[in-house]
C-alpha positions as CSV (number, residue, x, y, z in Angstrom):
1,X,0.0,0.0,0.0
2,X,1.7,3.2,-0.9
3,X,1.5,6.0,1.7
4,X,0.7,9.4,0.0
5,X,3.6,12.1,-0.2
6,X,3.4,14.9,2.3
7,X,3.6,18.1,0.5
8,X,6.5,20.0,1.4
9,X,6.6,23.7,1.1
10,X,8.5,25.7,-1.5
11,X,11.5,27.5,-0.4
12,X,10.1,31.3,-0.5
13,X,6.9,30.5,-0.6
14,X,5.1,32.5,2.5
15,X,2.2,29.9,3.9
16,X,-1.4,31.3,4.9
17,X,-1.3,32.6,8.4
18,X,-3.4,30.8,10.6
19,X,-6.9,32.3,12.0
20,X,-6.9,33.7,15.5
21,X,-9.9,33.4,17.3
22,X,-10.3,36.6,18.9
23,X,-13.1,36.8,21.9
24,X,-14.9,40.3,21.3
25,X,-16.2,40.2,24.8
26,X,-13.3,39.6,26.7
27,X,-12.0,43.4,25.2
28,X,-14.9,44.6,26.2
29,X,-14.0,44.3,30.1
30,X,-11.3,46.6,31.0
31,X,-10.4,48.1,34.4
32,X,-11.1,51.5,36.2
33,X,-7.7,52.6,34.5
34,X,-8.1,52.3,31.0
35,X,-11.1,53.0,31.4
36,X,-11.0,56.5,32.1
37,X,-7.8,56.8,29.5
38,X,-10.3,55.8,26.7
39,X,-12.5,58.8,27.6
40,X,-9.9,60.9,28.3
41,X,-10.8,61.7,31.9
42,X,-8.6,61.8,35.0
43,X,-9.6,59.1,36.8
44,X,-10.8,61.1,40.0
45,X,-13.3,62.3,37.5
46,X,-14.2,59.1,36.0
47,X,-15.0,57.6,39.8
48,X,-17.3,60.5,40.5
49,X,-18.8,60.1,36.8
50,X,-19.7,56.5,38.1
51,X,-20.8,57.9,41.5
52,X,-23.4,60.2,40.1
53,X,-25.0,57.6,37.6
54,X,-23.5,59.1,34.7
55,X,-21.2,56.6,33.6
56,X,-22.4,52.7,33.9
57,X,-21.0,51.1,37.5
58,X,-18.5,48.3,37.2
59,X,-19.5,45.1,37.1
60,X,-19.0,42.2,40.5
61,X,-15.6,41.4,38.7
62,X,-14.5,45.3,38.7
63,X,-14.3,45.7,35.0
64,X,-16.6,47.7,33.4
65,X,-18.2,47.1,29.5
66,X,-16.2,49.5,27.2
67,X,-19.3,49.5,24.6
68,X,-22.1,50.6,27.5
69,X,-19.5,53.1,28.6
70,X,-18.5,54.9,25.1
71,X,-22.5,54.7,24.4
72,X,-23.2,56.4,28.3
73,X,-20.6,58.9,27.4
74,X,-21.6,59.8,24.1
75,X,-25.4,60.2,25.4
76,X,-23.5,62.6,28.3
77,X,-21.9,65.0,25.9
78,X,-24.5,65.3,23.5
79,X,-26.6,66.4,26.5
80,X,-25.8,69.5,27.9
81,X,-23.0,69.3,29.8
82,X,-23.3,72.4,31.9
83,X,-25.7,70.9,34.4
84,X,-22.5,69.8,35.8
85,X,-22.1,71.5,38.8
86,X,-18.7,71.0,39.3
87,X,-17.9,72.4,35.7
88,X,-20.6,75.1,35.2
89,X,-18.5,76.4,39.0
90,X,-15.7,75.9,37.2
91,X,-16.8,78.1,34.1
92,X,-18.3,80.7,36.5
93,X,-14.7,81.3,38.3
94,X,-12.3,81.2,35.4
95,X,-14.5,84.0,33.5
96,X,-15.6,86.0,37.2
97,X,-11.1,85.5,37.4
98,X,-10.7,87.0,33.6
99,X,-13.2,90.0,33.8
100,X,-11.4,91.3,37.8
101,X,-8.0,90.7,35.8
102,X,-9.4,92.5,32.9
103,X,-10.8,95.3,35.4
104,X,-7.4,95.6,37.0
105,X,-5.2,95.6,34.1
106,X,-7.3,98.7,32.9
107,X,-7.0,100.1,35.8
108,X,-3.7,100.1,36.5
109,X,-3.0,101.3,33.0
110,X,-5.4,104.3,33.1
111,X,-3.1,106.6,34.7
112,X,0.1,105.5,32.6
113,X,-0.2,105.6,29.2
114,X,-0.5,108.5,26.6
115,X,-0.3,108.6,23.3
116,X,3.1,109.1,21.5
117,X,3.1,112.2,20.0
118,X,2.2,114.1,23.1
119,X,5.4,112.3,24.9
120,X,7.5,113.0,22.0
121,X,6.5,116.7,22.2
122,X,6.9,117.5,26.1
123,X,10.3,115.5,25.9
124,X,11.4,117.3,22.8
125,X,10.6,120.8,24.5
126,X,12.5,119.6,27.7
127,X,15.7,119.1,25.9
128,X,15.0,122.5,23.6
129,X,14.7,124.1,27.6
130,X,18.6,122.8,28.4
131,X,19.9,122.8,25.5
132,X,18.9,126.7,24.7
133,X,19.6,128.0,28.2
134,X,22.8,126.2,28.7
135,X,24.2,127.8,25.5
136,X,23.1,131.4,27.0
137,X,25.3,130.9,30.2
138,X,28.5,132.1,28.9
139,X,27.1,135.4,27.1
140,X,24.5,135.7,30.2
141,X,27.1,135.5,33.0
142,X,30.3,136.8,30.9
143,X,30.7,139.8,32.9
144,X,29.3,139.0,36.0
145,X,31.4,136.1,37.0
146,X,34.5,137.9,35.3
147,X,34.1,140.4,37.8
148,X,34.2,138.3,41.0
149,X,37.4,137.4,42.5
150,X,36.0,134.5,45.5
151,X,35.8,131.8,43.3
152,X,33.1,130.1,46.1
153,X,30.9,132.9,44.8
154,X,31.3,132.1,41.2
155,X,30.9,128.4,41.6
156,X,27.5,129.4,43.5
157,X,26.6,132.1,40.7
158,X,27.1,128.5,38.1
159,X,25.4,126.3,40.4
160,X,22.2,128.3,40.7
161,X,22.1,129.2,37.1
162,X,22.3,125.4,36.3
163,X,19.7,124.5,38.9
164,X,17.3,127.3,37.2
165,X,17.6,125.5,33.4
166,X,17.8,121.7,35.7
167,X,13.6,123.0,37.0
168,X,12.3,124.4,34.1
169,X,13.1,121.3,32.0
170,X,11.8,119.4,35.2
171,X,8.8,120.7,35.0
172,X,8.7,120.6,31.1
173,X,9.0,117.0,31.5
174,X,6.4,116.4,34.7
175,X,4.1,117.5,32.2
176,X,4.1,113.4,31.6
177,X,2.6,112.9,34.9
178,X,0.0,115.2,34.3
179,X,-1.2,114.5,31.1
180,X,-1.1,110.4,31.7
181,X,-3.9,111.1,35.3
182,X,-5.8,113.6,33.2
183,X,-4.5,116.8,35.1
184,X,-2.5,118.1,32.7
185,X,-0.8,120.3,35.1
186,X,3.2,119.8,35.7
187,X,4.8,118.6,39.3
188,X,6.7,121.6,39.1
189,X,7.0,121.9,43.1
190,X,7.9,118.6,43.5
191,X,10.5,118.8,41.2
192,X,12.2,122.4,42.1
193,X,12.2,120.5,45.8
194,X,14.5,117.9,44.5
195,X,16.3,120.1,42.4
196,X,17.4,121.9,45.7
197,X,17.9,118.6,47.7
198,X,20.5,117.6,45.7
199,X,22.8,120.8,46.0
């Protein structure tokens, strides 16, 4: 009796992969864990989810049923989702937050800015103030300090006229202060003080 021939497989010749018998609802189960990683939720939110009835509870085993959970979560977000207390409190604080930030910000920046032009200006007529008067000390003074022989009394004679030009281009330049609060009126007392403070 002859014995038939076993087939023997080409060299190169990939053979049909066997079938793998997946069970469908074994995946199905899956812990707490991935659980809340497949919805995206931490999991102290995923627990209270289950708590409140909005997520189906585990089963005896622990595991809950992917499938009923996607399907309870879908249902949840298509609701509205605001009757969450936790996150319509949530929503309430971070835009109450925002609009005192807001407030503040506008607030704070009230009394500093104005517009560039004006700043340009009262600068631009501050340096015009030293630059002008500083020039006019020699032809001003000429003959008045060339006729002093104490040479404390012609350092004094300098000193004040330098601390006149220093306050007028002070107060040129306070003029910043008052136009940013709305005033428009310069420090010019507060600067003349410090002007003579630092003799």
């Amino acid at each position: 009796m002859l014995k038939p021939k076993k087939s023997r497989a080409k060299r190169g010749v990939q053979q049909p992969a066997r079938a793998v018998i997946v069970d469908l609802d074994a995946l199905r189960a899956v812990p707490p864990r991935v659980a809340a990683g497949v919805l995206r939720l931490p999991s102290s939110t995923f627990r209270r989810y289950v708590c409140t009835g909005i997520l189906p509870k585990p089963s005896r085993h622990g595991v809950h049923d992917l499938v009923d959970l996607i399907g309870a979560w879908i249902d949840y977000v298509a609701a509205d989702r605001s009757k969450d207390p936790d996150i319509a409190q949530a929503k309430l604080r971070y835009w109450r937050a925002r609009a005192s930030r807001e407030e503040l910000e506008l607030e704070a920046r009230a009394g500093e800015l104005i517009p560039v032009a004006v700043a340009h200006q009262i600068i631009v007529d501050a340096l015009s103030i030293v630059r002008t008067q500083t020039d006019a000390i020699a032809g001003r003074l000429a003959m008045e300090v060339a006729a002093m022989t104490d040479p404390a009394i012609v350092r004094r004679t300098l000193l004040d006229e330098h601390r006149r030009i220093h306050r007028q281009a002070s107060e040129q330049l306070a003029r910043l202060y008052g136009t940013a609060n709305g005033s428009g009126e310069p420090g010019g007392a507060d600067t003349e003080a410090a002007a003579d403070d630092t003799s």
